[in-house]
N, C-alpha and C positions, 0 to 999 in steps of 0.2 A: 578192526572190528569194534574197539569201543569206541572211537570216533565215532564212526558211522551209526553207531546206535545210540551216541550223545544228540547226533547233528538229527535224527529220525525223532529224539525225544524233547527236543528241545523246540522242532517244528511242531511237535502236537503241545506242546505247556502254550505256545503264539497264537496257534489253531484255536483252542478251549479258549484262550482269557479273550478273543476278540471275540468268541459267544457269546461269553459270561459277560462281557460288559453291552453286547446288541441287548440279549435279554432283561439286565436290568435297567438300559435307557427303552426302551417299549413297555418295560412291567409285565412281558405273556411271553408264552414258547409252545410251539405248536408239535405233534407228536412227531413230524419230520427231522425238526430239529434237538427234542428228547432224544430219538434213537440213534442219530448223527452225533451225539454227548458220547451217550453208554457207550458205542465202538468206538471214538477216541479212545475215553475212560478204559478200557480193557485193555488197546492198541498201549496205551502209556504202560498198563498192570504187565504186559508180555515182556517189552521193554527193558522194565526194572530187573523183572528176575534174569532175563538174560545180561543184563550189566550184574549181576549175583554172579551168572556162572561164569563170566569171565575174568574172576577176579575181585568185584569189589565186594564189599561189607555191609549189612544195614548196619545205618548209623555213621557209615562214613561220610567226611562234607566234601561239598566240590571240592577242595582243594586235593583230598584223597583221591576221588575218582578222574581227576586229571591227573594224574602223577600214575594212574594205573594204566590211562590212556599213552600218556609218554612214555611208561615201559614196553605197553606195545607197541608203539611208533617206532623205538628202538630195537625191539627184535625182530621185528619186522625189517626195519632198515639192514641189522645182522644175517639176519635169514638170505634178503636178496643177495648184500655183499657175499657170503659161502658160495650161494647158486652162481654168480657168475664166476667166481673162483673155481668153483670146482667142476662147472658146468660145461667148461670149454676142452 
């Protein structure tokens, strides 16, 4: 889960900065491409708090919120191992 919402947040900070730099090689931004900002901008705001509820901290650095991602990696990988253990 926080893989997947690293690899979703990490596509929108690529998404934004290749705006941000169309916009500032043009000097102009038209209202298509304002409101195509603001829903990134929120899509990231949603993002962070749900990287909150799974675990990380504000204030934590990547290197925290990868280590929160490998906890899940690992109980997750625990979880399958049970299920076929106990599943058969």
């Amino acid at each position: 889960m926080v893989e997947s919402t690293l690899k979703q947040l990490k596509r929108l900070l690529e998404t934004e900065g290749a705006m941000l730099k169309g916009f500032i090689e043009r000097e102009k931004i038209n209202r298509k491409e304002l409101k195509k900002l603001k829903e990134i901008q929120e899509k990231k705001r949603e993002l962070l708090s749900k990287l909150l509820e799974l675990g990380c901290q504000k204030g934590d650095t990547w290197k925290d919120v990868l280590q929160v991602a490998m906890l899940s990696l690992q109980n997750k990988d625990s979880l399958i191992s049970l299920l076929k253990l106990y599943g058969e």
